[in-house]
C-alpha positions as CSV (number, residue, x, y, z in Angstrom):
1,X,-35.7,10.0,-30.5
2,X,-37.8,8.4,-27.0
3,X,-35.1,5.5,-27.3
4,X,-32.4,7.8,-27.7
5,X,-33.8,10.1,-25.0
6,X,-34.0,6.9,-22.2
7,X,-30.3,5.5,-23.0
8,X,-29.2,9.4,-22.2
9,X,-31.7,9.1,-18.7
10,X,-29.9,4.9,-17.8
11,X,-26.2,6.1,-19.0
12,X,-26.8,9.2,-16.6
13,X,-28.6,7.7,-13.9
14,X,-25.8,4.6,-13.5
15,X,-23.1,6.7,-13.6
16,X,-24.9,9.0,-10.8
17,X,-25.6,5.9,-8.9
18,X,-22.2,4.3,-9.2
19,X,-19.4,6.4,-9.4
20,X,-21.9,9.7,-7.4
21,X,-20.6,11.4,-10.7
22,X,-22.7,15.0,-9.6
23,X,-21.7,16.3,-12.8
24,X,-24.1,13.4,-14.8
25,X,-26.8,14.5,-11.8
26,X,-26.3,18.1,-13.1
27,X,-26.5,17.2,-16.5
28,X,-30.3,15.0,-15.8
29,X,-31.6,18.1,-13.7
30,X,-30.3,20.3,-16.7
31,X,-32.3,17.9,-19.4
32,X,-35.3,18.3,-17.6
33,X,-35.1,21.6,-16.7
34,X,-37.7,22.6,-18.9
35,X,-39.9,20.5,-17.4
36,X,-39.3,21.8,-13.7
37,X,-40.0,25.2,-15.3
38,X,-43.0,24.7,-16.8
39,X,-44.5,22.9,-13.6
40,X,-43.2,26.2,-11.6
41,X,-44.9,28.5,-14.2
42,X,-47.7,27.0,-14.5
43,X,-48.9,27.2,-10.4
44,X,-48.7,30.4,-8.2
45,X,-47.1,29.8,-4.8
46,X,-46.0,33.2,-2.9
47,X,-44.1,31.4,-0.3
48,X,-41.2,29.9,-2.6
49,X,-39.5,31.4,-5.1
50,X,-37.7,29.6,-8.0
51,X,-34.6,28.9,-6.3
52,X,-36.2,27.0,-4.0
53,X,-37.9,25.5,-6.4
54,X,-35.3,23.8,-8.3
55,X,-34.1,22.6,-4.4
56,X,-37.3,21.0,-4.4
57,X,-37.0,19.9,-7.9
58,X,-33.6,18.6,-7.3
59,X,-34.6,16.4,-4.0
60,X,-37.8,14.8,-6.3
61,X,-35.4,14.0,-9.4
62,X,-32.6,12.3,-6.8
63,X,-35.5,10.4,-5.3
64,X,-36.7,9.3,-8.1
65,X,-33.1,8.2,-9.8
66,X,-32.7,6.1,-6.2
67,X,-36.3,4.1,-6.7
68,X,-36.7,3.8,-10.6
69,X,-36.6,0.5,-12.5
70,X,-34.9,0.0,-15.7
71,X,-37.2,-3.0,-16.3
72,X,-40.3,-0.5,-16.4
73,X,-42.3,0.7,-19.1
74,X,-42.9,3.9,-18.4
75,X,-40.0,6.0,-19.3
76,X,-37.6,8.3,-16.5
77,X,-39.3,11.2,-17.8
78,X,-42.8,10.4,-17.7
79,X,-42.0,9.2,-13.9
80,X,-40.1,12.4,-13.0
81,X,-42.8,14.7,-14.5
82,X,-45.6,12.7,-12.4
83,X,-43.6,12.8,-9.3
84,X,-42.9,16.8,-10.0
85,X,-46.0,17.7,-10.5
86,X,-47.5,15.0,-7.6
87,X,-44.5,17.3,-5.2
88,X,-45.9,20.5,-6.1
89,X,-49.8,19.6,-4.8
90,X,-48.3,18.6,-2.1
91,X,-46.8,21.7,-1.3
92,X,-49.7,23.5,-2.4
93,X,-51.6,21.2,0.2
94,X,-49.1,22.8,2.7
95,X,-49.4,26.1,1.6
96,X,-53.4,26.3,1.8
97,X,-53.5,24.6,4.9
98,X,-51.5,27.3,6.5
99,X,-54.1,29.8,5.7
100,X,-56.2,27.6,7.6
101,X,-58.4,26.0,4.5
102,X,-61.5,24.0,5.4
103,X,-60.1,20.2,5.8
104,X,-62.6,19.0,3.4
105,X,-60.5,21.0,0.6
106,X,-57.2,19.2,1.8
107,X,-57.8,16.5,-0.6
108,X,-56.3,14.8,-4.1
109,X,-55.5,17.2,-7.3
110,X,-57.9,14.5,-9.0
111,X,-60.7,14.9,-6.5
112,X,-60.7,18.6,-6.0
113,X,-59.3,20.0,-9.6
114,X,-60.7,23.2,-8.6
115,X,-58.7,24.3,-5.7
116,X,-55.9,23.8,-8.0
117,X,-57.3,25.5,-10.5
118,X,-57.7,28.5,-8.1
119,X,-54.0,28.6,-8.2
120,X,-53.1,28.8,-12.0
121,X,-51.2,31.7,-12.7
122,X,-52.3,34.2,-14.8
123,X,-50.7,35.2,-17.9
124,X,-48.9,38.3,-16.9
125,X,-46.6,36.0,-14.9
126,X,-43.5,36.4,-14.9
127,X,-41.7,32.9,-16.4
128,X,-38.8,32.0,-14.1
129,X,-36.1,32.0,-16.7
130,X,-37.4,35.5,-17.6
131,X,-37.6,36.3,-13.6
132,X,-33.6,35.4,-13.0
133,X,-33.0,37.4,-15.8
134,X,-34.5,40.5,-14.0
135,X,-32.7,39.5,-11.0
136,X,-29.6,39.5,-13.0
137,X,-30.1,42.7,-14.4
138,X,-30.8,44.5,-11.1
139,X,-27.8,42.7,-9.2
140,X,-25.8,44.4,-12.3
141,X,-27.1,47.3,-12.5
142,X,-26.9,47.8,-8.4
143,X,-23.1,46.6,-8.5
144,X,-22.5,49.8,-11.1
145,X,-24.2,52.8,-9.6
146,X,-23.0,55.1,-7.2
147,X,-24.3,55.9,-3.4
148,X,-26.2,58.8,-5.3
149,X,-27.7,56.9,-8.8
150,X,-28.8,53.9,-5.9
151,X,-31.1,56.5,-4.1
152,X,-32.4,58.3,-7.2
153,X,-32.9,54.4,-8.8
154,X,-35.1,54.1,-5.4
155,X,-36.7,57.2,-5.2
156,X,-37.8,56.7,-9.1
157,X,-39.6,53.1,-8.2
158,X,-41.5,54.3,-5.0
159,X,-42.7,57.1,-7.7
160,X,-43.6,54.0,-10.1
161,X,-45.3,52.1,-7.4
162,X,-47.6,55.0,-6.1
163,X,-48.6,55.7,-9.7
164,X,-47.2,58.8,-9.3
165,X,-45.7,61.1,-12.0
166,X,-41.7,61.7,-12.5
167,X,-41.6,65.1,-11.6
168,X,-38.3,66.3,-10.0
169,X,-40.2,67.6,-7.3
170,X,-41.8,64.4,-6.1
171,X,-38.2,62.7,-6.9
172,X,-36.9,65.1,-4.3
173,X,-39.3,64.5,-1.7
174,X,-38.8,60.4,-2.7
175,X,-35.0,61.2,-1.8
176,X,-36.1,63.3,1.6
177,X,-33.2,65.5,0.3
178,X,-32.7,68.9,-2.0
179,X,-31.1,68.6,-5.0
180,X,-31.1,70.7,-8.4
181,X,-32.9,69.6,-11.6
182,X,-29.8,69.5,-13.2
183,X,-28.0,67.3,-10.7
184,X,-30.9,64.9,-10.7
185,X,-31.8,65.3,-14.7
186,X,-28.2,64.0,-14.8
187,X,-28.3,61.7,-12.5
188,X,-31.2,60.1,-14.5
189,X,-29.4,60.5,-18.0
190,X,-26.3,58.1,-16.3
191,X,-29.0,55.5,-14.7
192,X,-30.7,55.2,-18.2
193,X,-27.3,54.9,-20.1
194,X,-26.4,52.1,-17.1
195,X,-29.5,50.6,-17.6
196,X,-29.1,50.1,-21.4
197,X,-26.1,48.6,-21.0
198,X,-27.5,46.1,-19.0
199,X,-30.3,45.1,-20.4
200,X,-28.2,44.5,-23.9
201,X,-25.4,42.4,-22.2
202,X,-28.1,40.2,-20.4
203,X,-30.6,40.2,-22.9
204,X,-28.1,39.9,-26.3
């Protein structure tokens, strides 16, 4: 299987470096995607979110087709996977030193494990795959609802964010506008329906 697995990485990585195929360069970043993933998941950076990541990713996997040696031991993948993870200290480095850490914390993952550890994300986070997903759904849902279901949909997540109940009267005031239970119970009934519909075409 690890022999198998490194004559896919040379047959893709000569035929990116001599004929600039992109599609066997799509087809490497697309093998190791889990890997890129689980390196994202596994560190919290506000500043960058996953698209930019797999930019990132992309740049560090192209670098690293350019430099590697077929005549090494060490495989593509374990090489990629150290440079990944070696990429995302670095930007971590960046990050912290923008909120102006102390210099002496500026240092190696190996010699100050802890600052890194500071930055493990916690389990409720979300998993990227699971994040475009929810971007999916919302750019779907968005693209179906009318002027009227898009202000409703808003009003109902201020209400979610404040902690607030679901009340019509609150949803009015979230809306700044008068409108009759009915109109909005309705309103709410199509969103829900919308929603559903969504959720199963993305999610089945």
């Amino acid at each position: 299987m690890v022999l198998e697995s490194r004559e896919i990485d040379k047959r893709l990585i000569m035929d990116f470096n001599n004929n600039n195929n992109e599609d066997a360069l799509a087809k490497l970043f697309n093998k190791y995607k889990p890997l890129i993933n689980k390196v994202w998941s596994s560190y919290y950076l506000t500043d960058m979110d996953i698209d930019d990541w797999y930019q990132e990713a992309m740049l560090v996997l192209i670098k690293n087709i350019n430099e590697y040696n077929f005549e090494r031991n060490a495989s593509f993948g374990t090489l990629f996977k150290i440079s990944l993870k070696n990429h995302m200290f670095d930007i971590l480095r960046r990050s912290n030193a923008k909120k102006r850490m102390p210099a002496d914390k500026l240092v190696s993952y190996s010699a100050n494990e802890s600052l890194y550890n500071n930055s493990i994300k916690d389990k409720a986070y979300m998993h990227p795959e699971e994040a475009m997903k929810m971007k999916e759904c919302i750019e779907k849902l968005s693209n179906q609802l009318s002027p009227m279901e898009l202000k409703v949909a808003h009003a109902m997540l201020m209400q979610i964010c404040d902690g607030k109940s679901d009340e019509m009267d609150q949803i009015r005031h979230n809306l700044n506008q008068t409108h009759s239970d009915k109109t909005l119970e309705n309103c709410i009934s199509r969103l829900k329906i919308k929603l559903k519909k969504v959720l199963n075409s993305t999610y089945h």
